[in-house]
C-alpha positions in Angstrom: -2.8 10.6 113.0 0.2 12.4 111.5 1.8 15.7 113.4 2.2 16.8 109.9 0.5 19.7 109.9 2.5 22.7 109.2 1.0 25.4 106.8 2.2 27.0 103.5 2.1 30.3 103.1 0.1 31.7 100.6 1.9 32.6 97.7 -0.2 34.5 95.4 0.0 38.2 96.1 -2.2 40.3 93.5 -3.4 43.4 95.9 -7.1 43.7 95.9 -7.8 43.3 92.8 -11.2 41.7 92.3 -11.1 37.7 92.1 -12.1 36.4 88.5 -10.9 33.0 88.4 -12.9 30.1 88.1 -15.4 29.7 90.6 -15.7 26.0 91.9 -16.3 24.0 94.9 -12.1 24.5 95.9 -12.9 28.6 96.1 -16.7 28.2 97.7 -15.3 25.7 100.2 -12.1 27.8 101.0 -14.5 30.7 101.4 -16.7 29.4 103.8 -14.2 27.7 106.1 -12.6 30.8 106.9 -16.2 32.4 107.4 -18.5 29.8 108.6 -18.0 27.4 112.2 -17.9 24.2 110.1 -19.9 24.8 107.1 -22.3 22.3 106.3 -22.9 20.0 103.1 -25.7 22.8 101.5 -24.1 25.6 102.8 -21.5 24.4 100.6 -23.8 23.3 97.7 -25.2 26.8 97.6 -21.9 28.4 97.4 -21.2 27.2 94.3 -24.5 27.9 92.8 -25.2 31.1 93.7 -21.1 32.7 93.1 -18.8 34.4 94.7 -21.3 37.7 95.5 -24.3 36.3 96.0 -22.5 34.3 99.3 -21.1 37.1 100.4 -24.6 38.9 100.5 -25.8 36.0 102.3 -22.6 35.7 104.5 -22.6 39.6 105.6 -26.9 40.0 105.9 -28.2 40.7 109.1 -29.0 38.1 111.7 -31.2 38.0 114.5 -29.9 37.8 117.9 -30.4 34.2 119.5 -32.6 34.7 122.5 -30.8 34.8 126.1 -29.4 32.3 128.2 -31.5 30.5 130.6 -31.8 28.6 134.2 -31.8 25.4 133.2 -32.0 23.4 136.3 -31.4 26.2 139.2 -34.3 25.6 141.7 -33.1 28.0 144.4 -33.9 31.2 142.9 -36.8 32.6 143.4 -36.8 35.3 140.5 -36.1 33.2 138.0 -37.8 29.7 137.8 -35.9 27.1 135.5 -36.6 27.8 131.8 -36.8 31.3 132.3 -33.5 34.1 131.3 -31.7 35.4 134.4 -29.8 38.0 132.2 -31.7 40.8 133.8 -32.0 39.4 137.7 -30.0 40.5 140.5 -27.9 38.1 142.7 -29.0 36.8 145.5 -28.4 36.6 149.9 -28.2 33.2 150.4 -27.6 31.4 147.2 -24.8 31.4 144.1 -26.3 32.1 141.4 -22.9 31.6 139.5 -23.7 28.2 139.8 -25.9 27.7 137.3 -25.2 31.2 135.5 -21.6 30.0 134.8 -22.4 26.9 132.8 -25.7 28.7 131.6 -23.9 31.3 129.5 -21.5 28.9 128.0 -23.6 26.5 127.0 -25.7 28.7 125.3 -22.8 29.8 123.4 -21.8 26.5 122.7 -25.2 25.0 121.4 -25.6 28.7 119.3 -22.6 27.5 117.5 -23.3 23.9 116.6 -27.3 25.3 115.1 -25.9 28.9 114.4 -27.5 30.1 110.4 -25.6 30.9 107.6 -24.0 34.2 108.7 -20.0 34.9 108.9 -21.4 36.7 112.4 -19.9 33.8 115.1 -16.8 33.9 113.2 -16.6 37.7 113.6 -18.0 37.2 117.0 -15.1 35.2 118.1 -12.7 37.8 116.5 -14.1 40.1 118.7 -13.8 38.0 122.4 -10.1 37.4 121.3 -9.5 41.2 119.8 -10.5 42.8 123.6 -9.5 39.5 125.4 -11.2 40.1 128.4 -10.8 37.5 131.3 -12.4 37.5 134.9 -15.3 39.1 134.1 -17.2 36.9 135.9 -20.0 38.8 136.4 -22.4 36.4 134.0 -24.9 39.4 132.8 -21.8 41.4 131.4 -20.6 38.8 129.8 -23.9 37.9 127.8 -24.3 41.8 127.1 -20.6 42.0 125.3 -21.0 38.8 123.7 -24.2 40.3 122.2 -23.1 43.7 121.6 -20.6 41.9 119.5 -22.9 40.0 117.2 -25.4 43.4 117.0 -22.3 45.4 115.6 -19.7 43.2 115.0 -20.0 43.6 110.9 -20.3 47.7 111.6 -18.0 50.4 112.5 -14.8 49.7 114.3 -15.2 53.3 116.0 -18.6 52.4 117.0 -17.3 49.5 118.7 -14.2 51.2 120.5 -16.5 53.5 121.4 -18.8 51.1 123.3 -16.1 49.1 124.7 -14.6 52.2 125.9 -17.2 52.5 128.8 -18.9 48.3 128.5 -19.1 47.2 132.4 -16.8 44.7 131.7 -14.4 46.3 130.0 -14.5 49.0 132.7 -14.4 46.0 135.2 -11.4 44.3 133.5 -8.9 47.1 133.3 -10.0 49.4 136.5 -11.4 51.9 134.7 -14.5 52.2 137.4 -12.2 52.8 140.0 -9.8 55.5 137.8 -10.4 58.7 139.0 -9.1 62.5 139.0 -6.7 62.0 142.2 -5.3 58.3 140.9 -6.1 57.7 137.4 -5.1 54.2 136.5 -3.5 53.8 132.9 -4.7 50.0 132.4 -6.9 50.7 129.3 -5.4 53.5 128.1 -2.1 51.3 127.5 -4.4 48.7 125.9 -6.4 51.1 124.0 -3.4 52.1 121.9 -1.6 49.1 122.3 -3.9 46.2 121.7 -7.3 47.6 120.6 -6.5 50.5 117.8 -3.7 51.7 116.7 -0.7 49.7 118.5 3.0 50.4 118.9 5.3 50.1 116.0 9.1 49.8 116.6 10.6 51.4 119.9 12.6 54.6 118.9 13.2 56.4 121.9 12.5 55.9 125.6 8.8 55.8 126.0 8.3 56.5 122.4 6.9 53.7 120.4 6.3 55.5 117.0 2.7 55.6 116.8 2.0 56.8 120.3 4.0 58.0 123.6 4.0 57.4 127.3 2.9 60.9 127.8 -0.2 59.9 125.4 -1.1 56.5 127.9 -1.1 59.3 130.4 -2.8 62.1 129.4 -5.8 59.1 128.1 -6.1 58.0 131.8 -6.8 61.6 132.9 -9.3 61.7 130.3 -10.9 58.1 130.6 -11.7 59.0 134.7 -15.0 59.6 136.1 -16.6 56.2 134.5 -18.2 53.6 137.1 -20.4 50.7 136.7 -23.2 50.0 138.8 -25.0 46.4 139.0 -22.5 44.2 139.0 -22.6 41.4 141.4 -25.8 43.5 143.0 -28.6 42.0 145.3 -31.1 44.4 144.6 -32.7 44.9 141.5 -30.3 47.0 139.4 -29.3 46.9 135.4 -25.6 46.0 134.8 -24.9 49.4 133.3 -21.9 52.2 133.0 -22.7 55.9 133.9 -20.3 58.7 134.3 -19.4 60.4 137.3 -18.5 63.8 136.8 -17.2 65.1 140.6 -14.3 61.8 139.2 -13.6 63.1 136.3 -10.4 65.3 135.8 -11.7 68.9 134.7 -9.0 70.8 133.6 -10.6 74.1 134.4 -11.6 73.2 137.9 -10.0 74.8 140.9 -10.3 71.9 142.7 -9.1 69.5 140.3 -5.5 68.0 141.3 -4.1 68.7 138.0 -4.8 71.7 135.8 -2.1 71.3 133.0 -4.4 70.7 129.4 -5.3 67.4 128.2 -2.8 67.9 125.1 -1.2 64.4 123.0 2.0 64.1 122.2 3.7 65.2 118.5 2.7 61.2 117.3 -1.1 62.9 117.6 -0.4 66.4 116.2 -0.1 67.7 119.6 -3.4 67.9 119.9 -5.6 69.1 123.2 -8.6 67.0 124.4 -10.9 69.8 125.4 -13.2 69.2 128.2 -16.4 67.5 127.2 -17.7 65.9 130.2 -19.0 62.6 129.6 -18.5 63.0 125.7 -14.7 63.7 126.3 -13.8 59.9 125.4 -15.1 60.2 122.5 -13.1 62.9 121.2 -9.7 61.2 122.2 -11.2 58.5 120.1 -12.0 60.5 117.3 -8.5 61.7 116.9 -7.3 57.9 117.4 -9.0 57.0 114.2 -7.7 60.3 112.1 -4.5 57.9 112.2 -3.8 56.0 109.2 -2.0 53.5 111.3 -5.4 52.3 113.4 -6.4 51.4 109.8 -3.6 49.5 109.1 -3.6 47.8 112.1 -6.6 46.7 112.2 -6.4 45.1 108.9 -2.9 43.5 110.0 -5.5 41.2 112.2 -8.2 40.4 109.6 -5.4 39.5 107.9 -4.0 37.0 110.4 -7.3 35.5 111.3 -8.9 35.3 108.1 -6.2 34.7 105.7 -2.6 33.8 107.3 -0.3 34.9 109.7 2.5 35.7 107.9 2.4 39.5 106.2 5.7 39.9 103.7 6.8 43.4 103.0 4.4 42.4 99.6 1.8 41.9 101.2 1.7 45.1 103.7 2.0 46.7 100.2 -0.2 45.2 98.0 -3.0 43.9 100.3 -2.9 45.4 103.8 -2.2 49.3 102.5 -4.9 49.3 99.7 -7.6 47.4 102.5 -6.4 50.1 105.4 -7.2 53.3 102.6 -10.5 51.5 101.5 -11.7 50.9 105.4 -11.2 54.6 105.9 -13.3 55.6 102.8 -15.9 53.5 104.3 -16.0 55.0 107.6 -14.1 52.3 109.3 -16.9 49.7 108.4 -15.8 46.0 109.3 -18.2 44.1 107.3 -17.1 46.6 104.2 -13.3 46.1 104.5 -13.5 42.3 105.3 -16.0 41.2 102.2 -13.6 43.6 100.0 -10.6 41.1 101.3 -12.8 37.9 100.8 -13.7 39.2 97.4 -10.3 39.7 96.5 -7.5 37.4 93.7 -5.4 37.2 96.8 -7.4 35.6 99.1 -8.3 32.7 96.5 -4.4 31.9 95.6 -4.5 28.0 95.5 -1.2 28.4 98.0 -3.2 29.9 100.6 -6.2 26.9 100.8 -6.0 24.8 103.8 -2.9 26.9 104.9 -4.3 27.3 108.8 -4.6 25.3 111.6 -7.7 25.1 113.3 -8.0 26.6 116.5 -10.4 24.1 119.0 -13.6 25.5 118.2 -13.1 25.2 114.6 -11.8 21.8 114.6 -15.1 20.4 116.9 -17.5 22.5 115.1 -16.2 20.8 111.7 -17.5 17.7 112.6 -20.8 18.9 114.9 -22.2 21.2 112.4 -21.8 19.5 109.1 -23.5 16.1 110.9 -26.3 17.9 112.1 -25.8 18.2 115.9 -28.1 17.0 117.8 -31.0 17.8 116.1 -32.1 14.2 115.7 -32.4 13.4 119.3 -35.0 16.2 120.0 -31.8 17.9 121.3 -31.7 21.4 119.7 -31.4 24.1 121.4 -32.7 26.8 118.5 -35.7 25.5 116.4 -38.5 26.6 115.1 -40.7 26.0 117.8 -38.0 27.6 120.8 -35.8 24.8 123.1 -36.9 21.1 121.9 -36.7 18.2 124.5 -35.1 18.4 127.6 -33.7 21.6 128.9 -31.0 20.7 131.3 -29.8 17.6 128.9 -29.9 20.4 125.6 -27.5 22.4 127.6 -25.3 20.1 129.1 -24.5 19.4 125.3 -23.0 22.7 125.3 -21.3 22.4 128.6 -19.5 19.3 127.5 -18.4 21.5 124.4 -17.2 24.3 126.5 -15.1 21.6 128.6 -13.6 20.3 125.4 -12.0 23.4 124.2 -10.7 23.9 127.5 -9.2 20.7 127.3 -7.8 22.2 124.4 -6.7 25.6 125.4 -9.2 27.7 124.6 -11.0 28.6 127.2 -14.4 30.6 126.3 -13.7 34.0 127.7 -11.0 33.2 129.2 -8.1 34.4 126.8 -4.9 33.9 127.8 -4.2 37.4 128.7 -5.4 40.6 127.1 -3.9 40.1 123.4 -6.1 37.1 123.0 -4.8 34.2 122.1 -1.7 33.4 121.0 -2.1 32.2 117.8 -3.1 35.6 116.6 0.2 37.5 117.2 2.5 35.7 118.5 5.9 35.3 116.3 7.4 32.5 115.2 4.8 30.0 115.8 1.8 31.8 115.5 -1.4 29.0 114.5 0.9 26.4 115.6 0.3 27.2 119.5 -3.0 25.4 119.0 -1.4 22.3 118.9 1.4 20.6 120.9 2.0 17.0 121.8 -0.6 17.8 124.4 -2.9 18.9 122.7 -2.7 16.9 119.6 -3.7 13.4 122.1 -6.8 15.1 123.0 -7.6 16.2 119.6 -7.3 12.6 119.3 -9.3 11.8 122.3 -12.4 14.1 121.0 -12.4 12.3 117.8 -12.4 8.9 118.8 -15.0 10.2 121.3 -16.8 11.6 118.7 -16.8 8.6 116.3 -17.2 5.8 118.7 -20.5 5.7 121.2 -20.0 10.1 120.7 -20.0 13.1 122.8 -21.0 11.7 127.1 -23.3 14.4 128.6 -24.4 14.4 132.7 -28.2 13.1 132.8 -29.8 15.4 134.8 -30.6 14.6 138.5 -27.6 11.8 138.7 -24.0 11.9 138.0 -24.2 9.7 135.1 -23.1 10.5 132.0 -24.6 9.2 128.9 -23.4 9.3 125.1 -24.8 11.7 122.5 -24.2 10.4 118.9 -23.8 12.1 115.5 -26.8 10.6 113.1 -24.3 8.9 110.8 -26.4 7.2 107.9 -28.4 10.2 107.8 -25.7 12.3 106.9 -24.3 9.5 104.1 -28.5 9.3 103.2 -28.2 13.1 102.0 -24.9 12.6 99.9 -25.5 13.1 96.2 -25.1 9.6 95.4 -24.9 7.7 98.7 -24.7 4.0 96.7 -21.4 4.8 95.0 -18.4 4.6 97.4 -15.8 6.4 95.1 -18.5 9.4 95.8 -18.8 8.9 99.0 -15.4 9.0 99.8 -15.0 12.2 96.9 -18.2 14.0 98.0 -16.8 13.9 102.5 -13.3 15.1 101.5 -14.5 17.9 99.8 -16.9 18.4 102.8 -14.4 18.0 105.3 -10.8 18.3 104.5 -9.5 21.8 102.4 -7.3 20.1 100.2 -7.4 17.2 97.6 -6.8 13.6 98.6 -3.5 12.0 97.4 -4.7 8.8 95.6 -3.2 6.9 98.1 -5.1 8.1 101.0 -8.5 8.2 99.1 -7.9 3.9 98.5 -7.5 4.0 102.1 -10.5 5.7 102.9 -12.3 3.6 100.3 -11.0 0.8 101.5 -12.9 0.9 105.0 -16.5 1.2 103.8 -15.9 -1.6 101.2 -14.0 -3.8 103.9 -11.1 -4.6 101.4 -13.5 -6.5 99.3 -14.3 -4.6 96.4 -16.5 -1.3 95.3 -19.6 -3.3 95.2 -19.4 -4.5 98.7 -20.4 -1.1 99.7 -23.2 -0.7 97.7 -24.6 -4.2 99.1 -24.2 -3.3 102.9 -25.8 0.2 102.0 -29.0 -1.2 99.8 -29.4 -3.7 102.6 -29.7 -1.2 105.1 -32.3 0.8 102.8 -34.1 -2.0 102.7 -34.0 -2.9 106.1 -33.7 0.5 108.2 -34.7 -0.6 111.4 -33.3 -4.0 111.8 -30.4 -3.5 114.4 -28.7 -6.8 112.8 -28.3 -4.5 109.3 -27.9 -1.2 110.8 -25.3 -1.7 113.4 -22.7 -2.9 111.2 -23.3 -0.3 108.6 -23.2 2.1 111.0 -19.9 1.2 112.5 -18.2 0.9 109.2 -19.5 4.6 108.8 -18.0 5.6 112.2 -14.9 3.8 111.0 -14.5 6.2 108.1 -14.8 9.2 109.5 -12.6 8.5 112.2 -9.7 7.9 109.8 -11.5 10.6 107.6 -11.0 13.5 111.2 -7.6 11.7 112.1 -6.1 13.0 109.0 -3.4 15.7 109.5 -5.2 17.8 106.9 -8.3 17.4 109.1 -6.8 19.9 111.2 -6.3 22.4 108.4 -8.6 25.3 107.2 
């Protein structure tokens, strides 16, 4: 496998103008591997018939919510037996529920993903859980409430969602604000909230003054973010993880007894203006002003931008793509879904420069091999179907336990970001996508695709500590290619599945040259009609199916593999 895999920058900057260019399989496919967790043969297919609008309709409609997470092999809880959800129980005396909870709500992430519909929500989901990068929450019933608050809004209003995060257990968990209060207010998400999550610094020009907000703004945003507490969390007894506000907390300005009675009043980067008190609606108010800045706009599209097209943003581009997208988000009330489809809809996002010009980060790179070929699906182990969890529970979720493990192994933890700006490939200067891989990093990539390819992905069997393989149904994928006889379309039809830009004619004889053994064309269309002939006979389909396996693991070894 080559370490080759530096991106180019996209060089095509038209603004927003409206993309009117041909529309192929280069622009569906480029489209749906910036929206879609490894888009899948017909997902692809589809793309190109229905156009450009059409798939964004279908990429931005409403999706249900997957149903909860459950106990899949937890015996020592007596509230919730094993196939029931747990996202609603207390804890308990004498037992850790973490122990099952943990793996329980990351599996069922995991397994979402590799049977998730046609939606660009996961991908937006995932922007989210890096946007707020939130770590050590480990209370497991927060966590399943934000990851679902972020799929229920995640295409809405950016306001809506500060708002929600504002005073979300785990946010209030994660940055002390349950235990910020009128006598010792703590500045942890105020900091953030400017910083990170709307509007965000701009150059340094004074002490404490960082252009588009102050130190005297972080403070006056604690007094006004106290009085919140959660309740629930880690409880015994039978209480909702929930947030409720606390008024005798809260810093009240016009109270006598209140420690401080100087006005709630930003600094000149907000207009000076004074938070009135509002009780528990005050936070919503400082919010409200937050978004009357241009700049939240902006920089909120500065990040679509970086995950969804590159990470680079030339002078050009702030003024041609980022300006225009920041004045249309505010005309649409701050609407995510609104503002991203105008981006995806736009010349600049379909310059020929700008295909294939990201490296995937670890989820991306294992769900473009799981979800094309199917999952698991043909081993009666799919977690979503149409008749709720198929086969066997605890083996269905140790699927997405091994996944989980993976990206680990591969530095990207599932809610564990790296610290609160997410992960590093999303703002971090010079290297930016390049984080994800390293000489580290690249072996195991390595390691997961010969994994993958040879006897595929080893899950614990329940009750033992034996692990056995979980393989990819190989033939059935090449069995729905257009025209599975002809290896020239074989090899033509998979790299347009998998790989975001065209084969050099040297590489595609290569590839080619593994399902015909070096014989000639037609000695892949004899070892295929022989296995069509002969499906079950082990001596016919072995060898096939190894020369299959053989493909695709030079096929996911290629540096372009790696590429989006």
């Amino acid at each position: 496998m080559s370490t080759s895999t530096a991106a180019v920058a996209p060089a095509v900057v038209n603004g927003l103008a409206s993309y009117t260019g041909t529309w192929g399989t280069p622009q569906a496919n480029h489209l749906l591997r910036r929206c879609v967790l490894g888009p899948k043969r017909e997902e692809f297919i589809a793309a190109v018939e229905d156009g450009l609008d059409a798939t964004l309709d279908k990429l931005f409609a409403p999706t249900a919510l997957p149903d909860p997470p459950v106990n899949h092999f937890f015996t020592d809880d007596p509230n919730v037996p094993v196939g029931a959800t747990w996202v609603n129980s207390p804890h308990l005396e004498n037992a850790s529920v973490g122990d099952y909870r943990f793996p329980s709500v990351r599996a069922w992430y995991f397994n979402y993903l590799i049977d998730a519909p046609f939606s660009i929500s996961e991908r937006l989901t995932l922007f989210w859980i890096n946007h707020f990068g939130m770590a050590d929450v480990s209370e497991h019933r927060a966590q399943y409430q934000y990851i679902q608050l972020f799929r229920e809004i995640g295409k809405g209003s950016f306001k809506t969602m500060i708002e929600r995060m504002t005073i979300h257990p785990s946010m209030l968990n994660f940055l002390n604000g349950e235990w910020s209060t009128k006598y010792t207010p703590n500045e942890n998400y105020a900091r953030e909230l400017l910083e990170l999550f709307t509007i965000q610094k701009g150059p340094q020009v004074a002490e404490g003054d960082y252009t588009n907000y102050t130190e005297q703004d972080v403070r006056v945003i604690a007094r006004i973010m106290t009085g919140w507490r959660n309740r629930g969390l880690w409880s015994k007894e039978d209480v909702q993880v929930e947030s409720y506000f606390y008024p005798e907390w809260h810093d009240n300005e016009t109270d006598p007894n209140n420690p401080t009675q100087e006005p709630k009043q930003l600094s000149e980067r907000f207009g000076g203006r004074i938070i009135e008190h509002n009780g528990a609606e005050e936070y919503k108010d400082l919010i409200a002003v937050i978004f009357e800045q241009a700049e939240t706009a902006r920089a909120m599209c500065r990040e679509l931008y970086r995950y969804f097209c590159y990470y680079e943003i030339s002078d050009e581009v702030e003024s041609t793509v980022i300006e225009p997208l920041a004045e249309y988000m505010i005309q649409e009330d701050f609407n995510i879904g609104a503002t991203l489809r105008n981006l995806l809809a736009s010349e600049h996002f379909y310059g020929v420069d700008a295909m294939g010009s990201m490296i995937k980060n670890p989820y991306e790179f294992m769900f473009s091999m799981a979800r094309p070929l199917g999952g698991y699906g043909h081993l009666g182990l799919s977690l979503f179907d149409n008749d709720g969890p198929s086969g066997n529970l605890h083996s269905i979720y140790n699927i997405g336990s091994a996944y989980h493990w993976r990206a680990t192994t591969l530095d990207m933890d599932f809610l564990y970001p790296p610290s609160v700006a997410g992960w590093k490939a999303y703002y971090q200067a010079p290297r930016y996508y390049r984080n994800w891989i390293g000489s580290a990093t690249l072996q195991t990539r390595r390691k997961l695709v010969s994994d993958f390819t040879n006897r595929g992905l080893y899950t614990r069997v329940e009750g033992t500590n034996d692990y056995e393989p979980r393989a990819f149904d190989w033939l059935g994928f090449i069995d729905k290619l257009a025209f599975p006889l002809a290896v020239e379309d074989v090899v033509q039809e998979c790299a347009e599945i998998f790989l975001p830009r065209e084969l050099h004619p040297d590489q595609f004889e290569a590839l080619k040259s593994i399902l015909t053994r070096d014989v000639s064309d037609d000695e892949w269309t004899l070892q295929y009609s022989s296995y069509l002939a002969s499906p079950n006979n082990p001596d016919v389909v072995n060898p096939i199916t190894d020369t299959v396996k053989d493909f695709f693991r030079a096929l996911f070894s290629m540096a372009e593999f790696h590429l989006q």
